[in-house]
Structures are given as C-alpha cells and as structure tokens.
The first five atom37 places (N, CA, C, CB, O) and aatype in JSON, in Angstrom:
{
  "aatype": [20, 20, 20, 20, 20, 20, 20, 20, 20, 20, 20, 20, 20, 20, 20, 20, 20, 20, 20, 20, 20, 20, 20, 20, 20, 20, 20, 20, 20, 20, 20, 20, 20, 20, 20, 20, 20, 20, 20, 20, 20, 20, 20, 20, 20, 20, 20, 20, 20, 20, 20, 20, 20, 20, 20, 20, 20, 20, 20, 20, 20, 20, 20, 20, 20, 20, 20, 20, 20, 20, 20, 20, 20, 20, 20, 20, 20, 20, 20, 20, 20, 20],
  "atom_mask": [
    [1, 1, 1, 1, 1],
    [1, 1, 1, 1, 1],
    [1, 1, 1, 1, 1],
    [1, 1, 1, 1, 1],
    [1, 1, 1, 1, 1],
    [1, 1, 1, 1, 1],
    [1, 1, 1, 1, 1],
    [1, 1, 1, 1, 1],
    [1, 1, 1, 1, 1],
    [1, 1, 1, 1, 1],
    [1, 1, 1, 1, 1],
    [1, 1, 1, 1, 1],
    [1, 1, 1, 1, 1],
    [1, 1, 1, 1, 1],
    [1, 1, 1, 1, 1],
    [1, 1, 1, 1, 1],
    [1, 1, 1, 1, 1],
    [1, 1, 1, 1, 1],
    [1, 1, 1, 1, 1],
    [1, 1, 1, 1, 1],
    [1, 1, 1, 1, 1],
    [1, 1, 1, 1, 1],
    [1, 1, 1, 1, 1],
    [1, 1, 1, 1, 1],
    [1, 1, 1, 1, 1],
    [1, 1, 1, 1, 1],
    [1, 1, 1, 1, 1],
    [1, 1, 1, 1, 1],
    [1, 1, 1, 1, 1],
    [1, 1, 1, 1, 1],
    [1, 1, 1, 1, 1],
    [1, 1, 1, 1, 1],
    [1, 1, 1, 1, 1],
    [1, 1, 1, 1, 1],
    [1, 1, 1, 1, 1],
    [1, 1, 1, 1, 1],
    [1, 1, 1, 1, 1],
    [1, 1, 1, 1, 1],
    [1, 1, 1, 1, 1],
    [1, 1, 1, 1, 1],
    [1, 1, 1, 1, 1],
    [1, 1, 1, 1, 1],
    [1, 1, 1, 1, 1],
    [1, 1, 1, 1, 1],
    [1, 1, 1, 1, 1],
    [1, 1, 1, 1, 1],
    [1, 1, 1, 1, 1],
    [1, 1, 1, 1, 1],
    [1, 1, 1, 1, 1],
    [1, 1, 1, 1, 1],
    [1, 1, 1, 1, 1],
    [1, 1, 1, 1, 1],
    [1, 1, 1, 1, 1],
    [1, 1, 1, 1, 1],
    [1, 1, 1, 1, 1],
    [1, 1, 1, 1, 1],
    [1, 1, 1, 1, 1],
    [1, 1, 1, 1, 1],
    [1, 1, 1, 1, 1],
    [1, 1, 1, 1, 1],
    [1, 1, 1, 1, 1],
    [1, 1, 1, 1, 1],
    [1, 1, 1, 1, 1],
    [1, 1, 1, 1, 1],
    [1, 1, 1, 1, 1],
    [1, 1, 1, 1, 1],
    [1, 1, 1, 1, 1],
    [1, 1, 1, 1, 1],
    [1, 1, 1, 1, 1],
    [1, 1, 1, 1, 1],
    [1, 1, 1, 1, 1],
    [1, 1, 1, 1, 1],
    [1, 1, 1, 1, 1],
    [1, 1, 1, 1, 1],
    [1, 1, 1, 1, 1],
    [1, 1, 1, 1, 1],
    [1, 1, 1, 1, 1],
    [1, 1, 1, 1, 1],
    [1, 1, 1, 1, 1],
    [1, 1, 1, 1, 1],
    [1, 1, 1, 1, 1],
    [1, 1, 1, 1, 1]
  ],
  "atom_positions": [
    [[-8.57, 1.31, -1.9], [-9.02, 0.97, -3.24], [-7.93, 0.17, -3.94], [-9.39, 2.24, -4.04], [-6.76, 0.53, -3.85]],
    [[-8.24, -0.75, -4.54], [-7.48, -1.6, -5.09], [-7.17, -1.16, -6.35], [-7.98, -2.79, -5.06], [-8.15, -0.6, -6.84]],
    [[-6.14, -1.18, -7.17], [-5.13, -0.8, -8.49], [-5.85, -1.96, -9.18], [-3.11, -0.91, -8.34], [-5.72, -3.06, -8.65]],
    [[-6.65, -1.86, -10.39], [-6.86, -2.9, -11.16], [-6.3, -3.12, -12.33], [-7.9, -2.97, -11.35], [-6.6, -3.85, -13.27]],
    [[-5.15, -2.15, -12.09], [-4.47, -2.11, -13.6], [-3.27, -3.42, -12.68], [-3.6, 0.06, -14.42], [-2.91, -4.46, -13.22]],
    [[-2.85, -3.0, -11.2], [-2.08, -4.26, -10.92], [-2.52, -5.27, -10.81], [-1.49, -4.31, -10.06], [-1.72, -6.2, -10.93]],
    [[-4.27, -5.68, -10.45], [-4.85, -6.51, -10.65], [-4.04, -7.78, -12.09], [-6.15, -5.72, -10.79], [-3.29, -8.75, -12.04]],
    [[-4.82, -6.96, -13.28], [-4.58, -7.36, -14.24], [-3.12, -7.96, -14.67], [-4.98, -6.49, -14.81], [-2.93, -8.91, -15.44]],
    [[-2.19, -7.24, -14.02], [-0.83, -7.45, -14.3], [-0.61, -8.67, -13.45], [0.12, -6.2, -13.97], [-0.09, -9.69, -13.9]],
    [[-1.01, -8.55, -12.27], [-0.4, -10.45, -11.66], [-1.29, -11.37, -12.52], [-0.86, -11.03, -9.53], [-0.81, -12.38, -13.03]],
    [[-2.61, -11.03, -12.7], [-3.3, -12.04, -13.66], [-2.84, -12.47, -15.28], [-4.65, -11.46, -13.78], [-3.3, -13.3, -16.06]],
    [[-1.49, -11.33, -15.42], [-1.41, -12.23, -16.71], [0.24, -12.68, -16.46], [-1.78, -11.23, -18.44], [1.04, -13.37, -17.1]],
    [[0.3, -12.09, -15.47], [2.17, -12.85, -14.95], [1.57, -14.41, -14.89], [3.12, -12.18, -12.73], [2.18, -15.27, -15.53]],
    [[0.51, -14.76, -14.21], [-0.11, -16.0, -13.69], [-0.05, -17.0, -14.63], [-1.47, -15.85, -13.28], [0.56, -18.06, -14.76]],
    [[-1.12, -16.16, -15.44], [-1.47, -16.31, -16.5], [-0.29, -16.93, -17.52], [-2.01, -15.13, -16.77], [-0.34, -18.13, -17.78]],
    [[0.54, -16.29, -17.97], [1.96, -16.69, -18.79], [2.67, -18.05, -18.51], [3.09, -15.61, -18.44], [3.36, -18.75, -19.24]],
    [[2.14, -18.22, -16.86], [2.99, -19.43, -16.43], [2.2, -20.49, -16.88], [3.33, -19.56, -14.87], [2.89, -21.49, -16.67]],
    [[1.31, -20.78, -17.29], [0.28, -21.72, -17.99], [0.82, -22.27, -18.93], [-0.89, -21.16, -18.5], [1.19, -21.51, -19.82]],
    [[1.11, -23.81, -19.14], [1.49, -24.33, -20.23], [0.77, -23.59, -21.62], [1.21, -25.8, -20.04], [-0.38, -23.16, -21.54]],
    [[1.14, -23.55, -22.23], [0.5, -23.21, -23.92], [-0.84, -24.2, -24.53], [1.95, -23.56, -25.19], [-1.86, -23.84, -25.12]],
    [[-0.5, -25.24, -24.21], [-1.9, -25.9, -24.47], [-3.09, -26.04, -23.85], [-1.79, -26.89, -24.61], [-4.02, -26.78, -24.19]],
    [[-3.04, -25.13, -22.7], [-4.1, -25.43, -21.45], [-5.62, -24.78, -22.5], [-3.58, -24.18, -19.51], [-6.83, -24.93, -22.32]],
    [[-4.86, -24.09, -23.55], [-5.89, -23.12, -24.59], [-7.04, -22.73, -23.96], [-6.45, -23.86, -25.94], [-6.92, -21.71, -23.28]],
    [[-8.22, -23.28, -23.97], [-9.22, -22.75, -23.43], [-9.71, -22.83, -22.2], [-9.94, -22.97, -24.0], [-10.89, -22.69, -21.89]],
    [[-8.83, -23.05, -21.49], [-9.05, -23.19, -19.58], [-7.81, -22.24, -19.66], [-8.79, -25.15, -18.42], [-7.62, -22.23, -18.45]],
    [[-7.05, -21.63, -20.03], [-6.84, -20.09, -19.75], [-7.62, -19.02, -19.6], [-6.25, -19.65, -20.51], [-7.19, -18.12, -18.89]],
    [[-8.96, -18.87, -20.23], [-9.29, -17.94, -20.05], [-10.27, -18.12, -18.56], [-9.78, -17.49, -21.32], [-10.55, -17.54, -17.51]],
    [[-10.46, -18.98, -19.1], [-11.81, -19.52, -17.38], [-10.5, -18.9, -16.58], [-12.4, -22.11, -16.76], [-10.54, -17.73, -16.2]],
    [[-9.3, -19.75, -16.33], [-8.67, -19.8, -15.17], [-7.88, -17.98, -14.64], [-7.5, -21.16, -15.48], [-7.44, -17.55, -13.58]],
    [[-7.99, -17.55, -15.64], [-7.39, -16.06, -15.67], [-8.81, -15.38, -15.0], [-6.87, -15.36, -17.53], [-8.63, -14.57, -14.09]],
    [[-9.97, -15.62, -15.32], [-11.33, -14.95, -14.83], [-11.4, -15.06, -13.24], [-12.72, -15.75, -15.52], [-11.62, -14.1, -12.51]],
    [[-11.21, -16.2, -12.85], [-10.9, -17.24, -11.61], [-10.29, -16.1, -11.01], [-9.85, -18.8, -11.8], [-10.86, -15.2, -10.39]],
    [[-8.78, -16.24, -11.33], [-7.46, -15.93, -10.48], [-7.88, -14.14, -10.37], [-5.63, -16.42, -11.5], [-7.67, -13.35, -9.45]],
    [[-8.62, -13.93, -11.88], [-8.78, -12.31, -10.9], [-9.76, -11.77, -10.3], [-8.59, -11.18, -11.55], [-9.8, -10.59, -9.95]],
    [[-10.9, -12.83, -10.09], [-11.96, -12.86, -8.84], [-11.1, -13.08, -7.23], [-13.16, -14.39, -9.16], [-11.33, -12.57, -6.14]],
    [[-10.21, -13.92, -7.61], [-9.31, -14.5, -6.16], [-8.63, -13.11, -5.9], [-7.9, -16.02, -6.44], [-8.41, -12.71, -4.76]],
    [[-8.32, -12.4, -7.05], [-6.89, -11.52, -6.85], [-7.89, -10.39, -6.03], [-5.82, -10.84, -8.63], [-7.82, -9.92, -4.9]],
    [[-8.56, -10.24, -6.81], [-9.58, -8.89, -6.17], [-10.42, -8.9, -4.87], [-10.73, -8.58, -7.17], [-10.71, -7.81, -4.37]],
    [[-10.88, -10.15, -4.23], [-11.22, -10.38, -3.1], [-10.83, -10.52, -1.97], [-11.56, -10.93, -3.16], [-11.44, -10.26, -0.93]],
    [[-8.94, -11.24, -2.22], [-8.02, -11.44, -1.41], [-7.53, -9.69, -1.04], [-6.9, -12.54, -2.15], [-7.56, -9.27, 0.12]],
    [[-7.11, -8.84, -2.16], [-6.53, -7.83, -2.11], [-7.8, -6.7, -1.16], [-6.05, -7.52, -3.72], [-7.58, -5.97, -0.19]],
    [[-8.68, -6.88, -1.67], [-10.26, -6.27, -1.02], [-10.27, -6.44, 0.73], [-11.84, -7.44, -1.76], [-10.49, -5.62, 1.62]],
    [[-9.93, -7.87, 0.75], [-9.69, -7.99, 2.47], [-8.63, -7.85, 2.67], [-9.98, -9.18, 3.25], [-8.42, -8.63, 3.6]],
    [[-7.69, -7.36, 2.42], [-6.65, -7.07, 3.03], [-6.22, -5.61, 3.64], [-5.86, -7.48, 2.23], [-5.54, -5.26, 4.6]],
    [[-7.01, -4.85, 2.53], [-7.52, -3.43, 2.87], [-6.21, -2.67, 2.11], [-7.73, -3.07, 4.79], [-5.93, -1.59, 2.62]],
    [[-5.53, -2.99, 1.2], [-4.5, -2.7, 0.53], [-4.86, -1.21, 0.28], [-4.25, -3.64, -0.68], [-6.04, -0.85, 0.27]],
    [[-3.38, 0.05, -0.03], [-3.44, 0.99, -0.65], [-2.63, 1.56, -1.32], [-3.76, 1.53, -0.17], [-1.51, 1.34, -0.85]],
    [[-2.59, 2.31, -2.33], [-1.89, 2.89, -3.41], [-0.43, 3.06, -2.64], [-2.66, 4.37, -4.01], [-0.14, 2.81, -1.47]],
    [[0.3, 3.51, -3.62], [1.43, 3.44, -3.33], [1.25, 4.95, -2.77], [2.46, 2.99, -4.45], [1.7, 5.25, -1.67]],
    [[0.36, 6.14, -3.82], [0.52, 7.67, -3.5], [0.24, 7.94, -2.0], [-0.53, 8.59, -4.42], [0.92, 8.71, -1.33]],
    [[-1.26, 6.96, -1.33], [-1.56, 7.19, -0.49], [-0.62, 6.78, 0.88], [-2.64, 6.84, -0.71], [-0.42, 7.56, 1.81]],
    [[-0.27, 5.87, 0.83], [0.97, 5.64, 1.38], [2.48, 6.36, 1.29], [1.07, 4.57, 1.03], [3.38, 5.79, 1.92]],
    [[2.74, 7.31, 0.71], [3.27, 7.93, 0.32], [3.06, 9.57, 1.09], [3.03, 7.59, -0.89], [3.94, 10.29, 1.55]],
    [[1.9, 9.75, 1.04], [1.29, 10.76, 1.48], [1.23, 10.56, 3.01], [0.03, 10.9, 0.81], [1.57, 11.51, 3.73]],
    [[0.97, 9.78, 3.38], [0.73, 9.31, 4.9], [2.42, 9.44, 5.34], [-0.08, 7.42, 5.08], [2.57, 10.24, 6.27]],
    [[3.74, 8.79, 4.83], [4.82, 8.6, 5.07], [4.8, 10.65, 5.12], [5.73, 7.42, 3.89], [4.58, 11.15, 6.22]],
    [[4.95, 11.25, 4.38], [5.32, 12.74, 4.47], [4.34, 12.74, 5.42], [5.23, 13.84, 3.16], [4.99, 12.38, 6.4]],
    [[3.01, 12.94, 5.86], [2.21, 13.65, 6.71], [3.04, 12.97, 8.09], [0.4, 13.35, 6.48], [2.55, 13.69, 8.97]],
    [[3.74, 12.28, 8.63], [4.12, 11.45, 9.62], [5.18, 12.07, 9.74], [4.19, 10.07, 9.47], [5.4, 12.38, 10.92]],
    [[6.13, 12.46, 8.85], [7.65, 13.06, 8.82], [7.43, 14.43, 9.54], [8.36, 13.3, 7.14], [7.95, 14.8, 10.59]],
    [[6.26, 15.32, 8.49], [5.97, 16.15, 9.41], [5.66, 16.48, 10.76], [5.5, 16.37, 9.11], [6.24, 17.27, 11.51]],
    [[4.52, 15.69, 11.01], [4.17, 15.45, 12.72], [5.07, 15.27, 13.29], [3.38, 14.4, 13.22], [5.05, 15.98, 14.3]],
    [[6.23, 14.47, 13.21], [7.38, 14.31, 13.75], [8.2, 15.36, 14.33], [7.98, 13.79, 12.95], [8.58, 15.64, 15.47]],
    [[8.38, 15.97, 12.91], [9.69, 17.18, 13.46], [8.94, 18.23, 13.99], [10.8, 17.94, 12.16], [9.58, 19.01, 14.7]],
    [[7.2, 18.57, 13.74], [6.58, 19.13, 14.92], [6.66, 19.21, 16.34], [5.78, 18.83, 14.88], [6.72, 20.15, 17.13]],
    [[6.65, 17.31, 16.49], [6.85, 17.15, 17.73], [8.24, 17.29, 18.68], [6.4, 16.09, 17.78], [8.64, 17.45, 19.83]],
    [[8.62, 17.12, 17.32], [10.38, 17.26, 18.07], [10.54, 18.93, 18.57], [11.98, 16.88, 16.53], [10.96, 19.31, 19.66]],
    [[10.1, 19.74, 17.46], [10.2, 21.51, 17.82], [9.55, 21.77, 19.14], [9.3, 22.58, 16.63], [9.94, 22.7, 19.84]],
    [[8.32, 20.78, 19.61], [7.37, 21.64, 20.5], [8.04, 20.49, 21.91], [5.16, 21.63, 19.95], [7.63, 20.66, 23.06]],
    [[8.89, 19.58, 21.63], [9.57, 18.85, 22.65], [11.09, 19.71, 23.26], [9.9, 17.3, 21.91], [11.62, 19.67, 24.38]],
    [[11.37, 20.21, 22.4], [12.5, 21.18, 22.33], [12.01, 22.34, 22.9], [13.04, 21.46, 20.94], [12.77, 22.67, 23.82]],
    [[11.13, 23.06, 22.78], [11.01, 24.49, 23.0], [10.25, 24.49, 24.63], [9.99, 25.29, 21.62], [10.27, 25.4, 25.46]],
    [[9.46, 22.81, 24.75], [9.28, 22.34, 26.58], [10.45, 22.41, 27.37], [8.83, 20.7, 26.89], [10.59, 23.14, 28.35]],
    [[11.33, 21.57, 26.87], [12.72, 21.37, 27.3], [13.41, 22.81, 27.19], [13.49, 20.21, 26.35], [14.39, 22.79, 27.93]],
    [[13.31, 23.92, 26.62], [14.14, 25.33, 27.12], [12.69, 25.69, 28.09], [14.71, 26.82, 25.51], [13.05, 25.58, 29.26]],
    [[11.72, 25.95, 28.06], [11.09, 26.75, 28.75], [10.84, 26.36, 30.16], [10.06, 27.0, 28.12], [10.45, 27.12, 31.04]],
    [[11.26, 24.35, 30.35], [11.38, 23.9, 32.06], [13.07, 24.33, 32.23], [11.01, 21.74, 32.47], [13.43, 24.41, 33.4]],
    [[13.57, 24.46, 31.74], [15.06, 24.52, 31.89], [15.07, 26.25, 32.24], [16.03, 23.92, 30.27], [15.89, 26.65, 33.06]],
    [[14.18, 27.18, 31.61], [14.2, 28.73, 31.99], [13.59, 28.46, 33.41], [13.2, 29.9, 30.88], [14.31, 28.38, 34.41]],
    [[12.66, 28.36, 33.43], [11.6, 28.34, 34.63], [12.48, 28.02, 35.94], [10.31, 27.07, 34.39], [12.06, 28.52, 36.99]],
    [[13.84, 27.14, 36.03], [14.07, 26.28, 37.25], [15.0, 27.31, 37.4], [14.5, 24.6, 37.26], [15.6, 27.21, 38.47]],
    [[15.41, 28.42, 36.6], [16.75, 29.19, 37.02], [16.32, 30.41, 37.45], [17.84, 29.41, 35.88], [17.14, 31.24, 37.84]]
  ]
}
C-alpha cells in the first residue's frame, strides 16, 4: 500500500520547484505528477517503512532459530560419532 501522505509530499517538493509564474499550470501539473507518483509507486509494489521493519525483525529471528537448531545438529552428530 502506498503512503499518500508521502505521495503528497514529493508532489509538493515538485511542485515548489516550479517557477512562481507558471500560476495556473501548477495546479494541472501537481494533479499530473500525483497520478504519475501513484501509478509508478503502485507498480513498483512499494511498502511502509513498519512493514519492512517487521519483516527485518521476523528474519533476525528465523535466523538465530536457525543458527540454535544448526548448533544443537552439530552437538548431537558430534555425540552420536563418539
């Protein structure tokens, strides 16, 4: 799901860079840029920072899972051969 509050925020960073007199083809062109912003971002398959975030801890975990149950293989072939 796309952030439309960041939406909005590159659309008026964009936006700002617009000479001052463009006056009323700012707003057309701001409507524009956040049809572009939202379609581009839409295919890209973008995600939150939390969810990504969440995924980074769920991964840390699995990890040192795997490391415990790689460790506790490694004593129990190491018992077995003696």
């Amino acid at each position: 799901m796309v952030d439309l509050k960041l939406i909005e925020n590159m659309v008026e960073r964009i936006g700002a860079l617009l000479p001052a007199d463009v006056g009323a083809l700012q707003d057309e062109f701001r409507a524009n840029v956040r049809a572009v912003l939202e379609a581009t971002l839409a295919r890209m398959d973008v995600v939150t920072r939390e969810e990504f975030d969440a995924q980074v801890a769920l991964l840390r975990r699995t990890r040192e899972k795997l490391d415990r149950l790689e460790a506790t293989c490694a004593e129990l072939e190491a018992s077995s051969r003696d």
